[in-house]
N, C-alpha and C positions, 0 to 999 in steps of 0.2 A: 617761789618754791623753797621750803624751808629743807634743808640737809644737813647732816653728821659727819665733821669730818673724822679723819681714822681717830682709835682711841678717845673720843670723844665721847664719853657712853654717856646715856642718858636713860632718866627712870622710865616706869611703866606711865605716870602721868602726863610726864609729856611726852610718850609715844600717843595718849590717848588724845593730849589737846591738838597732835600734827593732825591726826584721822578728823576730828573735828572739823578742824580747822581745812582742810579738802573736801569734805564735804560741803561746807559753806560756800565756801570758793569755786563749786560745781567744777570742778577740776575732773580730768581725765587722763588717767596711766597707772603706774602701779608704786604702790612704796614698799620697796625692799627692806625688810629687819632684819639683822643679824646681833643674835645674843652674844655674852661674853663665853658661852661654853661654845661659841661659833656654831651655833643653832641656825636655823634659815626658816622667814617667813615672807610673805607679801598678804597686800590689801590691796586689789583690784577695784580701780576708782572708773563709773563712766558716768561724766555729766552729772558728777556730787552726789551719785547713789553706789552705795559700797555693793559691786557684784558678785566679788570673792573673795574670801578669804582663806589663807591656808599658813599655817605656822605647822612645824615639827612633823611635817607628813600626814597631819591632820588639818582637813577641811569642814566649811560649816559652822555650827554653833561651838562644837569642841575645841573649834581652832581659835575662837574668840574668847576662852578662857585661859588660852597664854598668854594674851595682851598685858593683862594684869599680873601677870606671874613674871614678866621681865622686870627684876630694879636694874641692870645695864642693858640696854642694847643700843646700838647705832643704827641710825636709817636715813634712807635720802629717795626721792621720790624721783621717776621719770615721768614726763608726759607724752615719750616714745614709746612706752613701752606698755602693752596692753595684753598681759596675760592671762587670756580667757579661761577659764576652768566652769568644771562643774557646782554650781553655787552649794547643792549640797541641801539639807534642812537650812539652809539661813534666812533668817526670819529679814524683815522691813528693814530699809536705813534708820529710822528713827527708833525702832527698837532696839536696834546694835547700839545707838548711842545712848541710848537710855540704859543699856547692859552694863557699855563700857564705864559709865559715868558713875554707876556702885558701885562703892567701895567691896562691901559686901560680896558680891560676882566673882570676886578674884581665885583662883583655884587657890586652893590650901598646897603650900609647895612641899610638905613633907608627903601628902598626898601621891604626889608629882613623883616622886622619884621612881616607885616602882612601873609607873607608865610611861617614863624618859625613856628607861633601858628599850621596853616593849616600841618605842617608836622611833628611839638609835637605831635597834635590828629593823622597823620597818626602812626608817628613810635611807639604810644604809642599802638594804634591799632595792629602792627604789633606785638608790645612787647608781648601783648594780646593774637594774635593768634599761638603765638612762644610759651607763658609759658600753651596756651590751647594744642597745638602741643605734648610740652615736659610733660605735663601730662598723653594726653590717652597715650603717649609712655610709663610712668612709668606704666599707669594701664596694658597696653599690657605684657610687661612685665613683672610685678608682676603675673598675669594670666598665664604668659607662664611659669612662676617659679610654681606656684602652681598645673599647669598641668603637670610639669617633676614632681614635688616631690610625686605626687596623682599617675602617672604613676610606679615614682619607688617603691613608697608603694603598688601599685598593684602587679609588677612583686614582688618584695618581700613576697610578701603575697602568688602567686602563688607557689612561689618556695617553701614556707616553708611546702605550704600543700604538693607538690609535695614530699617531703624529709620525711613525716609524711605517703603518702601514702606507699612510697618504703619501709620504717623502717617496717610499718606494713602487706605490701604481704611480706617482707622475715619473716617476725616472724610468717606469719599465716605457708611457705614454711617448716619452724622449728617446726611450730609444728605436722604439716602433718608427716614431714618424721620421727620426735621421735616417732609419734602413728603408724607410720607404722612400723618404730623400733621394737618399743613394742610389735606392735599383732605380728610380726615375730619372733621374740624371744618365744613368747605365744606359737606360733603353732611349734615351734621345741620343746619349752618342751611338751607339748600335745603330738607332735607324742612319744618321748622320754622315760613321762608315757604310754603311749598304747603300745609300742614296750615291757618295761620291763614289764605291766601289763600280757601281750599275754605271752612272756615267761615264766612267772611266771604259769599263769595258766596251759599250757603246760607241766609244770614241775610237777606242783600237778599233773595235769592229769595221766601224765606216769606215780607219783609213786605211785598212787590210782591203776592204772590198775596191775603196777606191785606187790604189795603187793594183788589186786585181785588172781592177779595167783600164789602167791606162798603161799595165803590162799588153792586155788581149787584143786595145787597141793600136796601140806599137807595132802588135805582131801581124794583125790583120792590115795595116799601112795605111789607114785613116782616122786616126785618132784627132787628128789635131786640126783638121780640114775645115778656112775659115770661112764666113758665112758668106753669104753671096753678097755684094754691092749692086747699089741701084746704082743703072745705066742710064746717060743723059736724057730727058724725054719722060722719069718717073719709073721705066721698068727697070728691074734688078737683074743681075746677073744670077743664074742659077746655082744652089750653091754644090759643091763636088757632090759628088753621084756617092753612097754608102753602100757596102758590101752588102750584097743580097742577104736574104734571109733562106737557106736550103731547106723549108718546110712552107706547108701554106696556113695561112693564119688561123685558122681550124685547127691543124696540126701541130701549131705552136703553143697556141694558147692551152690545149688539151697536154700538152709534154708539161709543162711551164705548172700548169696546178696540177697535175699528176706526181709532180717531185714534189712539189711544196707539201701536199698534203700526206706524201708518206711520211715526212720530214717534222710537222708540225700539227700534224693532224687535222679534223674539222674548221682549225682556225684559219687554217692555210687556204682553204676556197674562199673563204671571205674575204681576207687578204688580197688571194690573187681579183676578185674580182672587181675589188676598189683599185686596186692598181691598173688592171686592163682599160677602167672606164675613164681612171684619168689620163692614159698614155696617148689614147682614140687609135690610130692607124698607125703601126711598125712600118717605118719606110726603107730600113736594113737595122745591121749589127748592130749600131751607136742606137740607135732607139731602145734595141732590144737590151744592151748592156745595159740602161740606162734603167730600166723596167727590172733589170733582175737585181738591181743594184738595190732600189727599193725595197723589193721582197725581203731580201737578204740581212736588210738590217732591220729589221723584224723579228730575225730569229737569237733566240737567247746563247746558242751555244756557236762558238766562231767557229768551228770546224763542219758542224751542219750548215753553217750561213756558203764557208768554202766549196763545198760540194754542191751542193742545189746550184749556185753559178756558174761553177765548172760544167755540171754533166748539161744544163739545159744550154747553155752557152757551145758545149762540144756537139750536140743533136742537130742546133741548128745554122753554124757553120758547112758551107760547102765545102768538100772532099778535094783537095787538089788533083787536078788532072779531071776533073769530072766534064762532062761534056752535056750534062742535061742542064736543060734550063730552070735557073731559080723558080722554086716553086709560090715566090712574092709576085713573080712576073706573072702576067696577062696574054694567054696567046690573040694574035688579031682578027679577029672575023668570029671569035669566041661568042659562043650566048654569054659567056659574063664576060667576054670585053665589050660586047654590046651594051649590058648592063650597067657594066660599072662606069662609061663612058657618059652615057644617059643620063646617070646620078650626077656625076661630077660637071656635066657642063649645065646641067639645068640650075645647080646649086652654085654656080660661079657667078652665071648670069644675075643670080638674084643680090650677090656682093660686090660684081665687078660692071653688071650690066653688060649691054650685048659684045663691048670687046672681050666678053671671056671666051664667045666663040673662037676669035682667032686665036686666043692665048690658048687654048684646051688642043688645037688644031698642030701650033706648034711646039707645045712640050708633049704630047703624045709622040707626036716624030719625031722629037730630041732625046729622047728617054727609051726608046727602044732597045732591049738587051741584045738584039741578033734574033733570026729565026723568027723574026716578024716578033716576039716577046717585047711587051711592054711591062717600065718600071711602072708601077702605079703610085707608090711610096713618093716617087720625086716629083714626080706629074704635080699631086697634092701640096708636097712644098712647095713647090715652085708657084701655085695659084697663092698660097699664104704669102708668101714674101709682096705678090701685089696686091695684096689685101692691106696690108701694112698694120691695122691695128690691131693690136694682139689679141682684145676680149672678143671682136670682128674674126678673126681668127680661131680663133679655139671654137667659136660658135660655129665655124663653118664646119671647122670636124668634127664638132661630134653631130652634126645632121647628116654630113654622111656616112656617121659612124652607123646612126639610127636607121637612116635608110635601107644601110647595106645589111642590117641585121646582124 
């Protein structure tokens, strides 16, 4: 690639042997001329066919009669550089060089002058609307810069709030589930106090109830009366006699859920009557303490549990000085000492076999309250203690529990 360095000017002929000479050479890019009046042209070279040309703001065939009108110019050729224009009237490669190549072709440069001025004012115009061009291009672009950076400061902005909102739903998430932590822990101690409190209570309750009865029992004089031993031979000695009961068992059991149930409502006949079924036959006070003792701590409030066993416990004490017969007792020659005799010996015989006769024969006649009045309560223990087994036992009272109705 042939070039001009600075001040290095060179004629119109060999500007015309460079074009040549790139044309041969099927070269492609542009060669730059600049005159000594610092004029500006090019020649558009693709693949050794000249496609444009333009000297002095004119293009075309006009442009190509500058060629010959430079005796200085300097020029040097790119093959990066490929400035496409409109070719204009310009005729064939081979006519260009056959143009270029007469002498004769060259414009007359006195000619020239007064079309210089006329193409200073264009190209200078041109320069004009190139450096008005290359400006709204910088404002455009300035603009498009400040609309990416206005952009990126928005998504920026978005994101930060966005990162501000997440940080603050998982800390409100934090503090939800610590408060829900908290009240749950709250309510397992809560229940935790109420389980120990209830227990607690419970506990007073029973020992209230039981220090009740072994005040009542103290006071009645058989609280502590101990069990009967078995006498040589297998039978047992009977165990002390327990303070009658001053009501008959009809009468007791009807007082007994008539308190409970004004006391504890509907619940209270249910109560009493799982309690009834597991007590079987009251054979005095100690049974019956023992029956309301039960009930009693079943009830939620200690001072309802205190009265329901006072006032049934006071009903069914007998009266000091009283002269009638316990209404537990059985008078003798009675239809129901008849009865209940019948039951209890046919029911012994079948646990103790035929000696229950004689044993029925003599705790009827040991057990006698006066007034021919039989205990019937001890009669009963007294068969149990020769019964000996306890599940043997409990089975025999309650068939005469069922018997007896």
């Amino acid at each position: 690639m042939a070039a001009s360095r600075d001040n290095d000017w060179r004629n119109s002929d060999q500007l015309v042997d460079e074009i040549i000479r790139l044309v041969e050479a099927g070269s492609t890019g542009t060669l730059f001329v600049r005159t000594a009046d610092d004029h500006l042209g090019c020649v558009v070279f693709a693949n050794g066919e000249i496609v444009s040309v333009m000297f002095r703001g004119v293009r075309g065939v006009q442009g190509l009669e500058y060629v010959r009108a430079f005796n200085q110019s300097t020029f040097h050729f790119d093959e990066n550089a490929l400035l496409w224009e409109d070719p204009g009237d310009l005729p064939d490669t081979r006519d260009i060089l056959e143009k270029l190549g007469d002498p004769g072709s060259a414009v007359d440069r006195d000619a020239m002058v007064d079309r210089d001025s006329t193409f200073d004012h264009d190209a200078t115009l041109d320069r004009g609307m190139m450096l008005d061009r290359s400006a709204k291009l910088e404002r455009e672009a300035k603009l498009e810069r400040e609309a990416k950076l206005e952009r990126e400061a928005k998504l920026e902005r978005e994101a930060k709030l966005e990162r501000e909102a997440r940080l603050e739903r998982e800390a409100k998430l934090e503090r939800e589930a610590r408060l829900e932590r908290e009240a749950r822990l709250e309510r397992e101690a809560k229940l935790r106090r109420d389980v120990q409190l209830d227990r607690d209570v419970k506990l007073d309750r029973g020992a209230m109830v039981d220090r009740g009865a072994m005040i009542r029992r103290s006071a009645i004089g058989d609280g502590s009366a101990p069990a009967g031993r078995r006498r040589p031979g297998g039978r047992a000695t009977p165990p002390p006699r327990q303070p009658a009961i001053a009501l008959s068992a009809s009468e007791l059991k009807r007082t007994v859920l008539d308190t409970a149930v004004a006391i504890m409502g509907p619940v209270g006949k249910i109560i009493c009557d799982e309690e009834f079924a597991r007590a079987g036959i009251l054979s005095g006070l100690n049974d019956l303490d023992e029956l309301l003792r039960r009930i009693a701590r079943e009830m939620d409030d200690e001072t309802d549990a205190r009265e329901f066993y006072n006032d049934v416990l006071t009903k069914a004490t007998p009266r000091e000085g009283s002269t009638t017969a316990p209404r537990t007792g059985v008078a003798e020659g009675s239809p129901e000492y008849n009865k209940l005799r019948e039951v209890i010996e046919s029911e012994a015989i079948e646990f103790l076999g035929p000696l229950a006769t004689l044993l029925c024969d003599e705790y009827f006649q040991k057990y006698s309250a006066g007034n021919n009045v039989i205990d019937i309560g001890q009669v009963i223990n007294s068969l149990v203690d020769e019964i000996g087994d306890p599940a043997r036992a409990n089975e025999f009272r309650e068939r005469i529990a069922q018997r007896l109705g």
